[in-house]
VEXDREN-2710 file (C-alpha; in Angstrom, 1 decimal):
% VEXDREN-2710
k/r/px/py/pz
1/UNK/0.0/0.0/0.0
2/UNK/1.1/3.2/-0.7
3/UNK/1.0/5.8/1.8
4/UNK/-0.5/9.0/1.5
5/UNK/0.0/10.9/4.9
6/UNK/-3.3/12.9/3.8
7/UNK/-6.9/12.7/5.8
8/UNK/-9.1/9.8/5.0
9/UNK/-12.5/11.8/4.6
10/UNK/-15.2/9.5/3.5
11/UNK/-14.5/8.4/0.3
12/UNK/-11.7/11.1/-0.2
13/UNK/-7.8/11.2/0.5
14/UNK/-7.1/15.3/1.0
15/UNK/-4.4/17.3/2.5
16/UNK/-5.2/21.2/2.6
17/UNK/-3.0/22.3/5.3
18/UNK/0.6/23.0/5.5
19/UNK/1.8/21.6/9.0
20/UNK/3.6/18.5/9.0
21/UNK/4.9/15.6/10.9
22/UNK/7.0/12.5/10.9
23/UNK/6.4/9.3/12.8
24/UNK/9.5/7.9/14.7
25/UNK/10.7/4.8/15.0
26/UNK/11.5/4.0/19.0
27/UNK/14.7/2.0/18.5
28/UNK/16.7/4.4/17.0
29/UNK/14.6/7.7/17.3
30/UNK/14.5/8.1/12.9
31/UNK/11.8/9.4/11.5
32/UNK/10.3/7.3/9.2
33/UNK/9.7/8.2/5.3
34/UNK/6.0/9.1/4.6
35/UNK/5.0/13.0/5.5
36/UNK/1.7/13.8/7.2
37/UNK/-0.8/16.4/6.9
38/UNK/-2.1/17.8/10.0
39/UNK/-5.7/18.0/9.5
40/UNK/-6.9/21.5/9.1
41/UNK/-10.0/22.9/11.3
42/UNK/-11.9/22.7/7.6
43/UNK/-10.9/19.1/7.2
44/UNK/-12.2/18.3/10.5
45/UNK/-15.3/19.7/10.4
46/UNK/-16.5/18.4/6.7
47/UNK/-15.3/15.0/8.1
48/UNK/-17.9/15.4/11.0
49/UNK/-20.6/17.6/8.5
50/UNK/-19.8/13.8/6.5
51/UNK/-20.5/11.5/9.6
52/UNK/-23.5/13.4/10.5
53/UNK/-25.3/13.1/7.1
54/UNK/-24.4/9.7/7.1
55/UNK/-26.1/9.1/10.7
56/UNK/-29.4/9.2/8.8
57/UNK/-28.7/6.7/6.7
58/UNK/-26.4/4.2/8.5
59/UNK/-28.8/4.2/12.0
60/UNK/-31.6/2.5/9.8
61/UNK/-29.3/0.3/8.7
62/UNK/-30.3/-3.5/9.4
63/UNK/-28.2/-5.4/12.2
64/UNK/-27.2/-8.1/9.9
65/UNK/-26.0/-5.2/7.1
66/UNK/-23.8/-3.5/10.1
67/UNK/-22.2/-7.6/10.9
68/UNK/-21.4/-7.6/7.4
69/UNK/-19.7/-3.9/8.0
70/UNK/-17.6/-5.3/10.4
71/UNK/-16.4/-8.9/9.1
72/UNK/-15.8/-7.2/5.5
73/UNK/-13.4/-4.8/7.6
74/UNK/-11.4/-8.1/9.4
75/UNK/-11.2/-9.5/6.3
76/UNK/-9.6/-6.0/4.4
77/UNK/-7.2/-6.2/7.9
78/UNK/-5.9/-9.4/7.8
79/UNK/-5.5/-8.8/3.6
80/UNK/-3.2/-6.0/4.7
81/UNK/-1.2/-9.2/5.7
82/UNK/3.2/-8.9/6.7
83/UNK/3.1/-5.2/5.6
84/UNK/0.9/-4.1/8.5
85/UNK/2.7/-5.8/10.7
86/UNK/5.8/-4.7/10.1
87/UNK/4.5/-1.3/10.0
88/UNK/2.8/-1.2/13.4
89/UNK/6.1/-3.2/14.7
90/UNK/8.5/-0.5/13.0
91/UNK/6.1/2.5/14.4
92/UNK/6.1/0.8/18.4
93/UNK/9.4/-1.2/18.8
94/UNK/6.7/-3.8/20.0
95/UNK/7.9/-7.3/18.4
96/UNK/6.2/-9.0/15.4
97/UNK/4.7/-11.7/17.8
98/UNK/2.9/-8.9/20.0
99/UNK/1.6/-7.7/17.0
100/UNK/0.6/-10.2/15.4
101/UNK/-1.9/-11.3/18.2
102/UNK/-2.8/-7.8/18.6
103/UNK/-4.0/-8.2/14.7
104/UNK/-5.7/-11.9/15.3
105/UNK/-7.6/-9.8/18.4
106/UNK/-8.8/-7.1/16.4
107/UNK/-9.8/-9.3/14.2
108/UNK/-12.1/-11.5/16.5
109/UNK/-13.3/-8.7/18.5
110/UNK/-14.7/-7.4/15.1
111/UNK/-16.0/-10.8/14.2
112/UNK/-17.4/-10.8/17.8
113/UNK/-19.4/-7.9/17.3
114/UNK/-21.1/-9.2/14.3
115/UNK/-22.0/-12.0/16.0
116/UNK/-23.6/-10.3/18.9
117/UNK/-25.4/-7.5/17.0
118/UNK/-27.2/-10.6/14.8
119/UNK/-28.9/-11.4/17.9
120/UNK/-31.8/-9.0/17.5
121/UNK/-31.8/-8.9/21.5
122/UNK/-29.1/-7.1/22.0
123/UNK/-31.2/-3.7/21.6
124/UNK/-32.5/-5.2/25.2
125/UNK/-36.2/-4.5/23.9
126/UNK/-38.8/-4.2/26.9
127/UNK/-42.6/-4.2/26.8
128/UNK/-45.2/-3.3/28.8
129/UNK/-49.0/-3.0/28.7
130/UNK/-50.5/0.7/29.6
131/UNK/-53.0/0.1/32.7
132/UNK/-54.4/3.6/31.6
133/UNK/-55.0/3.7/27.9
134/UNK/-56.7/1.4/25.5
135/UNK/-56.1/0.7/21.8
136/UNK/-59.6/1.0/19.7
137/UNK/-60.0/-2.7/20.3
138/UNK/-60.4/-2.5/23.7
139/UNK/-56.7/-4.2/24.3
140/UNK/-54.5/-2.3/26.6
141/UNK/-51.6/0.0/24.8
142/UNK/-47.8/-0.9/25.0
143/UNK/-44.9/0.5/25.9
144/UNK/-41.9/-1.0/23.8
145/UNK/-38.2/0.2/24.9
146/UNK/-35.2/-0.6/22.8
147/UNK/-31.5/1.0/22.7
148/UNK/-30.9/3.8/19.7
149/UNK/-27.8/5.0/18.2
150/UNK/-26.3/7.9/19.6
151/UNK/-24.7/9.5/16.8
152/UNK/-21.3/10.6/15.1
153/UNK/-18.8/9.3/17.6
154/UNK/-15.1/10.6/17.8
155/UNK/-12.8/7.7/18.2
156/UNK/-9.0/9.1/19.9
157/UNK/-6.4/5.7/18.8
158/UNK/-3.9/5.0/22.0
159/UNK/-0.5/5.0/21.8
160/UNK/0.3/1.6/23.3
161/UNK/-2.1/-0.8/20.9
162/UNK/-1.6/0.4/17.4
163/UNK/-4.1/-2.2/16.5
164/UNK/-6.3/-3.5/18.9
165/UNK/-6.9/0.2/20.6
166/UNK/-6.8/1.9/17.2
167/UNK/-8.3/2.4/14.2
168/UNK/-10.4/-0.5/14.4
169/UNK/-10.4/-1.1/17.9
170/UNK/-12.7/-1.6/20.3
171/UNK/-14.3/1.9/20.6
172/UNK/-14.2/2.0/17.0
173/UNK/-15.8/-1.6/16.1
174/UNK/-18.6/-1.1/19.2
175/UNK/-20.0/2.5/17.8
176/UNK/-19.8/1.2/14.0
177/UNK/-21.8/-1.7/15.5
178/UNK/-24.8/0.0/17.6
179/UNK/-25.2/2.4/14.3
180/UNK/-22.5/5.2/14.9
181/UNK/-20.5/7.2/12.1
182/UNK/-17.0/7.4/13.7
183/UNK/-14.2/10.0/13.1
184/UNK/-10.8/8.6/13.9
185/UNK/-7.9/10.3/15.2
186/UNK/-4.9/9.2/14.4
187/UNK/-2.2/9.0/17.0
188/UNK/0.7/10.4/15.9
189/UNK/3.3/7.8/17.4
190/UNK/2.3/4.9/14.7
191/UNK/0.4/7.5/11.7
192/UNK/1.2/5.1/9.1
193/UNK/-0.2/2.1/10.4
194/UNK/-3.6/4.2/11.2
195/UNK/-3.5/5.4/7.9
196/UNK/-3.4/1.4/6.7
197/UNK/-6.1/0.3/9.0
198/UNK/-8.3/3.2/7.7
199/UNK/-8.2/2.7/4.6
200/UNK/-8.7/-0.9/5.2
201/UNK/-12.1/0.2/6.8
202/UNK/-13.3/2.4/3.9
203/UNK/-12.5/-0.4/1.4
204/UNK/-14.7/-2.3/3.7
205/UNK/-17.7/0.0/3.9
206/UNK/-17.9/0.8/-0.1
207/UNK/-17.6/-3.3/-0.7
208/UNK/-20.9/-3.4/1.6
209/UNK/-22.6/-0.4/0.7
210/UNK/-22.2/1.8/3.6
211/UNK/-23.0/5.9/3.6
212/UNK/-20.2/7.7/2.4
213/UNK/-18.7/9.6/5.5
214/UNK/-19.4/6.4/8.1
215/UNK/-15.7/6.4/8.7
216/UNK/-13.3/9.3/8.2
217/UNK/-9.8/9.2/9.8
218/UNK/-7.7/12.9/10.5
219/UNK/-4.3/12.9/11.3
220/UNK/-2.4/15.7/13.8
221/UNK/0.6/16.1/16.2
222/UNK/-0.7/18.6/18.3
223/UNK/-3.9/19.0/20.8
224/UNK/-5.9/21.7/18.4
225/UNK/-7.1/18.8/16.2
226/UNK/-8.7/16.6/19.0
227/UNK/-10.4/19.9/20.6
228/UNK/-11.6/21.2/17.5
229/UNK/-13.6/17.2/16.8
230/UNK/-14.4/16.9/20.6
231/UNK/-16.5/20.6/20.2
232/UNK/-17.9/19.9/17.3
233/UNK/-21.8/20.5/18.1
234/UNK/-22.4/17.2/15.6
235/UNK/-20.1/15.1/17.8
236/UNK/-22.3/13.1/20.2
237/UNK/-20.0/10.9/22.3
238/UNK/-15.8/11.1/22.7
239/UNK/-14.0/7.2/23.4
240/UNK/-10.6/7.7/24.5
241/UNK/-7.7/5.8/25.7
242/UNK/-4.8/7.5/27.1
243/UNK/-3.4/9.6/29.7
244/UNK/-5.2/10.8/32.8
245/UNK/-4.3/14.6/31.4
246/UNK/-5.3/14.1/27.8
247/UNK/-8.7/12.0/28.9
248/UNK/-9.6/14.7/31.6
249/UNK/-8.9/17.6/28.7
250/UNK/-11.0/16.3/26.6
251/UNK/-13.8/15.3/29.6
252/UNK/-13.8/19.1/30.8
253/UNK/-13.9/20.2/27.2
254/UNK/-17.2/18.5/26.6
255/UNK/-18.8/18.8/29.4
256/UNK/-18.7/22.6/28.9
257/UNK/-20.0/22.5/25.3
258/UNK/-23.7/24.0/24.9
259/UNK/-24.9/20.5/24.6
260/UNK/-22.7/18.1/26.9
261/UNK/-21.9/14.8/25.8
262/UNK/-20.5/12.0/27.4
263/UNK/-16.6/11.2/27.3
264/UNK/-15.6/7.9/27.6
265/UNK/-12.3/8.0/28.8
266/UNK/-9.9/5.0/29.7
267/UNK/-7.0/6.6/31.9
268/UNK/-4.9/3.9/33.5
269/UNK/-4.8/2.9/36.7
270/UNK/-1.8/1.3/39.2
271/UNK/-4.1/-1.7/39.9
272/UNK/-3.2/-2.6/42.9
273/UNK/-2.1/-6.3/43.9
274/UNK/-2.9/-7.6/47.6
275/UNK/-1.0/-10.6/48.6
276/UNK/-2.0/-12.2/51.7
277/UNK/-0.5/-14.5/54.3
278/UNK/-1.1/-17.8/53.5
279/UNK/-0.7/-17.1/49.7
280/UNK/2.7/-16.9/50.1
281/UNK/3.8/-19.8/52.1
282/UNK/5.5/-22.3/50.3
283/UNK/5.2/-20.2/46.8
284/UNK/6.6/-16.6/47.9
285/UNK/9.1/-17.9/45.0
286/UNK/6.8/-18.4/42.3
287/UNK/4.5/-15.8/42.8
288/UNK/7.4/-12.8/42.4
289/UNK/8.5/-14.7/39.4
290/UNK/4.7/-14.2/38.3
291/UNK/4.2/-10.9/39.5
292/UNK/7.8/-9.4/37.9
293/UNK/6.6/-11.1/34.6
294/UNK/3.1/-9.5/34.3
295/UNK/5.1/-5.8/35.7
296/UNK/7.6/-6.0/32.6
297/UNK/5.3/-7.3/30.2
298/UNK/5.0/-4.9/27.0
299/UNK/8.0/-2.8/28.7
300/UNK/5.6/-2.3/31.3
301/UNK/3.4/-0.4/29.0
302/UNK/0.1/-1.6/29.7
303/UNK/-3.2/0.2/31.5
304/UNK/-3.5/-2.7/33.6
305/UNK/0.1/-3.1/34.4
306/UNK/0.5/-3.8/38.3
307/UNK/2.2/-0.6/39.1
308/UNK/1.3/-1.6/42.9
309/UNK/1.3/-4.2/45.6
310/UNK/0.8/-4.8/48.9
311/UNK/1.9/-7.3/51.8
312/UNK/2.5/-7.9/54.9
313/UNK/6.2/-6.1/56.1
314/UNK/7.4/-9.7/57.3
315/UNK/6.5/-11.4/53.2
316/UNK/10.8/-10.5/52.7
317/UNK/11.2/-13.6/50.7
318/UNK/9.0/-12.5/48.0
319/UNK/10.3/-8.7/48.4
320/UNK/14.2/-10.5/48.2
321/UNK/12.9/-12.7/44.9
322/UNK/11.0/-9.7/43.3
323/UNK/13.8/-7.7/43.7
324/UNK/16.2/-10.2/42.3
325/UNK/13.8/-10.8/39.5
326/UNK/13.1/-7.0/38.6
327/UNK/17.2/-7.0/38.2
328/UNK/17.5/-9.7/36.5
329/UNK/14.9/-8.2/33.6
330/UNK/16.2/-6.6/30.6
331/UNK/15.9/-3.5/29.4
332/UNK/13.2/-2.6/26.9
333/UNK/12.5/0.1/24.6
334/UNK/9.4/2.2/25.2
335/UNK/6.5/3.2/22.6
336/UNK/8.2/6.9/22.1
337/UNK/10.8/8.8/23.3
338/UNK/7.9/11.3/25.4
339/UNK/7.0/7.9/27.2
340/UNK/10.7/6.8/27.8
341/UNK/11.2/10.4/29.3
342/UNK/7.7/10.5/31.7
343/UNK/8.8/7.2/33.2
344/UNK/12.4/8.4/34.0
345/UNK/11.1/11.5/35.8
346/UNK/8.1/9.8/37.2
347/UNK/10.8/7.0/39.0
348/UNK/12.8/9.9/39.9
349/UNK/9.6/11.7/41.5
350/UNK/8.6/8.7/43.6
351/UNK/12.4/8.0/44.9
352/UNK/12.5/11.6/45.8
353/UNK/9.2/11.1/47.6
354/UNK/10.4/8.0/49.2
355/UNK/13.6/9.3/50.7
356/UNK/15.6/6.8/48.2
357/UNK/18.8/8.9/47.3
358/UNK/20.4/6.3/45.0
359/UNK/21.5/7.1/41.2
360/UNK/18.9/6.6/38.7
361/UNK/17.7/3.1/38.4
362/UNK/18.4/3.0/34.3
363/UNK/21.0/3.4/31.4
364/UNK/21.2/4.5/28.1
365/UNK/17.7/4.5/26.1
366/UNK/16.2/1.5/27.5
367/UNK/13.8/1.4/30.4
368/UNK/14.8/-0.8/33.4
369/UNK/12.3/-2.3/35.8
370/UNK/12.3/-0.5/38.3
371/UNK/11.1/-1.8/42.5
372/UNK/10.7/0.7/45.5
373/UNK/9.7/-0.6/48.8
374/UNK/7.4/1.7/51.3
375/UNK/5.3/1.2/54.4
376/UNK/1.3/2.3/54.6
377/UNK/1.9/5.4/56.5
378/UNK/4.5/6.8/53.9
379/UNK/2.4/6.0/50.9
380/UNK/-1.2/7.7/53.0
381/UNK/1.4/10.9/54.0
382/UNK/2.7/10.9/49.9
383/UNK/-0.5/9.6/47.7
384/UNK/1.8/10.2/44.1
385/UNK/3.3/7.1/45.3
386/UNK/0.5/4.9/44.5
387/UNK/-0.3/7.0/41.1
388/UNK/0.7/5.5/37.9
389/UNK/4.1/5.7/36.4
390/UNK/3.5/4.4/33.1
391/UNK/6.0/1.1/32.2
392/UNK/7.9/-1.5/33.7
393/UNK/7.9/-0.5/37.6
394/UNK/6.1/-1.4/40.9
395/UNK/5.9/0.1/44.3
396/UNK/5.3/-2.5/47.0
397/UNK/3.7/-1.2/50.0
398/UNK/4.3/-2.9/53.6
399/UNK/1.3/-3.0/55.9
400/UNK/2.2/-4.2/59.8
401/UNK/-0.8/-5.5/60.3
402/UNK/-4.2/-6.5/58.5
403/UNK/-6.2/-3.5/59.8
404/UNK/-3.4/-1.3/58.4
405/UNK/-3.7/-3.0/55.1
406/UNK/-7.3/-2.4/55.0
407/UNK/-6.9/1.3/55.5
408/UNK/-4.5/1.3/52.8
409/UNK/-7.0/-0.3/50.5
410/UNK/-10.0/2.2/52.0
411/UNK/-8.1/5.2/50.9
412/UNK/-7.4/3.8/46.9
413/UNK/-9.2/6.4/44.1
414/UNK/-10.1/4.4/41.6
415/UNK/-8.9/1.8/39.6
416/UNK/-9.2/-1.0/36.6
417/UNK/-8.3/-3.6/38.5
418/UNK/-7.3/-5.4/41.7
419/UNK/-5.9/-8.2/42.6
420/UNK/-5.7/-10.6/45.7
421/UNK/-3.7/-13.8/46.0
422/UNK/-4.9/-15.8/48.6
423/UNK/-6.5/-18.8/50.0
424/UNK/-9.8/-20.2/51.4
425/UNK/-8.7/-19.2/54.7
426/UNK/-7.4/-15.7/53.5
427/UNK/-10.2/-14.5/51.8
428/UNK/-12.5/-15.4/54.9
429/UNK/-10.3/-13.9/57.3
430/UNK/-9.9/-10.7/54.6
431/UNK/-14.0/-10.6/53.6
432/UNK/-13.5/-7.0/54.2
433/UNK/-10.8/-6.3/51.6
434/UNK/-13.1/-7.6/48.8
435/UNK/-15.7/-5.6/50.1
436/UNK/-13.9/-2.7/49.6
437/UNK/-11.9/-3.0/46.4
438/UNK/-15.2/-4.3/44.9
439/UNK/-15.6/0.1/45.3
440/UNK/-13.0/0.7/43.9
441/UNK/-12.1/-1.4/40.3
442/UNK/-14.3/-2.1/37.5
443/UNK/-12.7/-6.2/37.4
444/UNK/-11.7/-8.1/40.5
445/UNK/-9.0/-10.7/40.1
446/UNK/-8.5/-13.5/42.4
447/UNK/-4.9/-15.5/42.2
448/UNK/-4.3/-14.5/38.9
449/UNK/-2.8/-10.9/37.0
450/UNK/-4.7/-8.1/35.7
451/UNK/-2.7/-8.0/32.6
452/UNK/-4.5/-9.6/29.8
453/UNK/-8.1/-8.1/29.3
454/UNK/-9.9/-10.5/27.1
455/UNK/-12.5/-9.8/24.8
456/UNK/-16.0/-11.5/25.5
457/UNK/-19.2/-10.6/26.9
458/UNK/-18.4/-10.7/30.5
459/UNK/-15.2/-8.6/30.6
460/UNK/-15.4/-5.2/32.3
461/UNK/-12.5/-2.8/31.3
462/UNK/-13.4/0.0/33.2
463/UNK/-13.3/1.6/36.8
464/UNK/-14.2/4.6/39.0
465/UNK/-12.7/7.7/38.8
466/UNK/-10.0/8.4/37.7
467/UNK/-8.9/5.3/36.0
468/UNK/-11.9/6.2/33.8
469/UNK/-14.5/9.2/33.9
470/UNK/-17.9/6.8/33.8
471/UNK/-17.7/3.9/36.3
472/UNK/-20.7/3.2/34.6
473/UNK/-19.4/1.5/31.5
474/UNK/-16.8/-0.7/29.7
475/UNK/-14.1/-0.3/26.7
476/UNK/-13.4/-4.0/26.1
477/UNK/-16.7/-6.8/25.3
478/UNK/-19.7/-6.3/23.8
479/UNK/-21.9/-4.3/26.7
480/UNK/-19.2/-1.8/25.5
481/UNK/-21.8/-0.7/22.9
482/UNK/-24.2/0.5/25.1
483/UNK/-21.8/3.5/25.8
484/UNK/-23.2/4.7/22.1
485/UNK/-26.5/4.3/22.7
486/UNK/-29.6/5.2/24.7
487/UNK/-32.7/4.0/25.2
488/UNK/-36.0/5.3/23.6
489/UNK/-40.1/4.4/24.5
490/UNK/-42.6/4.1/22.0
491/UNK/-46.1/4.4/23.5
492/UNK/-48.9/3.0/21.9
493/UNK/-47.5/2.7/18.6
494/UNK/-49.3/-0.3/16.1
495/UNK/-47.1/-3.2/15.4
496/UNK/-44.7/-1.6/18.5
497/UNK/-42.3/0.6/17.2
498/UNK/-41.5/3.0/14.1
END
């Protein structure tokens, strides 16, 4: 495929501004060849004008036209074949083999969506008869309830899944399939490989005869081009993944928009890791092993990566072995160069914090894992220490007894995830921990790790505040749809509804 660097907008490939931008590849910091075009405030705004007319057309599309949408885009993805991959690998320094299974679940997750949106019960109808009026024939009147498409949605790709949390990823594939134009932005760490997947998605809707304008993609380096699509007045929902700054930017933006609308923003999250007495008896061994695998995994650079834990002050077998573990790890290069730098200063922060005077924990451009040790009362006296430093680092927090663990788990904000490792006997004598932390995380693990989030109707990728900013609602599985739309009443309407 050739690349463009231009705007996909609708069924047109335009580039009317001047400003420009490279993407970089991580492992040596070169730019790589293509130029892109920032997308200009005009560009933006006839790719939402596009969406919007389009609403009209695609919302009355049938469910079993939109499932056809989706599988004809898995199939354009996966006919992309080695040269995507070696894009998106080239673009992220992630390796072909993380890739590739980042393709197979975009893939299924599209595939998934088809499937579920076939079942016509997935617009969760509801009837119910009308005590008070009477149709002419005497029989009661109905109320019939079913879920209706929002309208254009803006899609913001994340940097650390250029597939799976991209173009077509999982804000993208749920909005297409509850009836929602989407327009894409394109992160500007892996451009080219958004660019591919876009396209991939147009080819898609023009072989199934979608509206011209259901997808449009816009590229940009700076924040002007995700303001400008967030306050578009057409723009009825935001899905983000990202940083807790760029997610709560774009929140406060459209909340103060004549008409609000809602922001669904992913944001990260330590989630925190409890292990408990008996857990580690006989296994204190295995477990760090575990636990410094799922820390480093991806370089750390996952929004479920266990950026905390917490024991009991007497567990030093498992602190000695996590420790020896951490060190042992290799270093990895990060998603970008900004990353590689937040992670340097936010270890440096958190040994500041923690009275830990030693030299920098890393060398040259790789990022090291990274362990710091604290006790309850520092980390409630110095809350950044529990806040998320984004890669392959961990801050284990020692409690001296159970009730001070608890009130270390009472005062978490909130998160994706938690974890507890423990027995029968621990999680009788803890019943309390799981009653809080089931406050405080969208998904509850028990003796496993948070990261690896997998795509089915179950899964709940989501959290209170601030890992996201609605506790209410899920990124990853299918009820992840219902974020695009709302429900509507017909009353008394022959045959039910219109």
């Amino acid at each position: 495929m050739q690349l463009t660097g231009k705007q996909l907008i609708g069924a047109d490939i335009v580039a009317e501004g001047t400003t420009t931008f490279h993407g970089y590849t991580p492992h040596n910091g070169q730019p790589t060849a293509t130029t892109f075009y920032e997308a200009t405030d005009a560009e933006i705004d006839r790719a939402v004008a596009l969406a919007d007319n389009a609403f009209w057309t695609y919302r009355k599309t049938l469910d079993v036209q939109r499932a056809a949408f989706l599988e004809a885009i898995a199939t354009e993805i996966l006919a992309l074949g080695i040269d995507l991959i070696d894009m998106a690998s080239q673009e992220s320094a992630l390796p072909t083999a993380r890739i590739e299974g980042e393709r197979g679940r975009t893939v299924a997750q599209l595939r998934l969506f088809a499937t579920f949106i076939r079942d016509e019960t997935w617009v969760r109808p509801i009837s119910s008869p009308l005590q008070l009026q009477k149709m002419p024939n005497g029989e009661p009147a109905m109320l019939h309830q079913r879920q209706i498409a929002l309208g254009p949605v803006a899609v913001f790709g994340a940097s650390n899944f250029p597939l799976a949390f991209s173009v077509a990823g999982g804000d993208t594939v749920s909005a297409l399939a509850a009836g929602c134009p989407v327009v894409f932005k394109a992160h500007p760490a892996h451009p080219a490989t958004c660019e591919m997947v876009g396209r991939a998605i147009l080819n898609a809707a023009q072989q199934t005869g979608m509206p011209g304008g259901v997808f449009s993609l816009v590229h940009g380096a700076s924040n002007r081009v995700g303001e400008r699509l967030v306050q578009h007045p057409a723009i009825k929902a935001v899905g983000f993944t990202g940083s807790f700054r760029g997610g709560k930017a774009l929140y406060d933006l459209a909340v103060r928009r004549p008409e609000p609308i809602p922001v669904y923003a992913e944001m990260g999250s330590t989630n925190p890791v409890f292990f408990l007495p008996g857990a580690l008896v006989g296994q204190s061994d295995q477990l760090a092993a575990s636990f410094a695998a799922s820390v480093t995994q991806g370089v750390g650079q996952f929004c479920t990566n266990p950026g905390l834990f917490v024991t009991s002050d007497t567990a030093t077998n498992f602190t000695t072995e996590l420790a020896r573990q951490l060190s042992a790890m290799p270093t990895g290069t990060m998603l970008t160069a900004g990353i590689q730098q937040a992670y340097s200063h936010g270890i440096m922060h958190q040994r500041s914090v923690a009275g830990t005077q030693q030299p920098t924990p890393w060398t040259g451009n790789g990022a090291q894992p990274h362990l710091l040790l604290t006790s309850v009362e520092n980390a409630l006296q110095h809350p950044e220490l529990s806040e998320e430093v984004f890669g392959p680092s961990t801050v284990g927090v020692l409690a001296q007894s159970k009730e001070e663990l608890l009130s270390f788990a009472r005062q978490l904000t909130g998160h994706l995830t938690a974890t507890i490792h423990g027995t029968e006997a621990d999680l009788a004598e803890y019943a309390d921990l799981v009653d809080i932390l089931t406050t405080k995380v969208g998904r509850l693990v028990f003796n496993g790790f948070p990261t690896g989030v997998e795509v089915n109707h179950a899964m709940v990728h989501g959290g209170p505040f601030p890992a996201t900013t609605d506790s209410r609602s899920t990124s990853v599985g299918t009820t992840a749809i219902y974020r695009f739309t709302r429900p509507i009443c017909f009353q008394g309407f022959p045959g039910g509804t219109v």
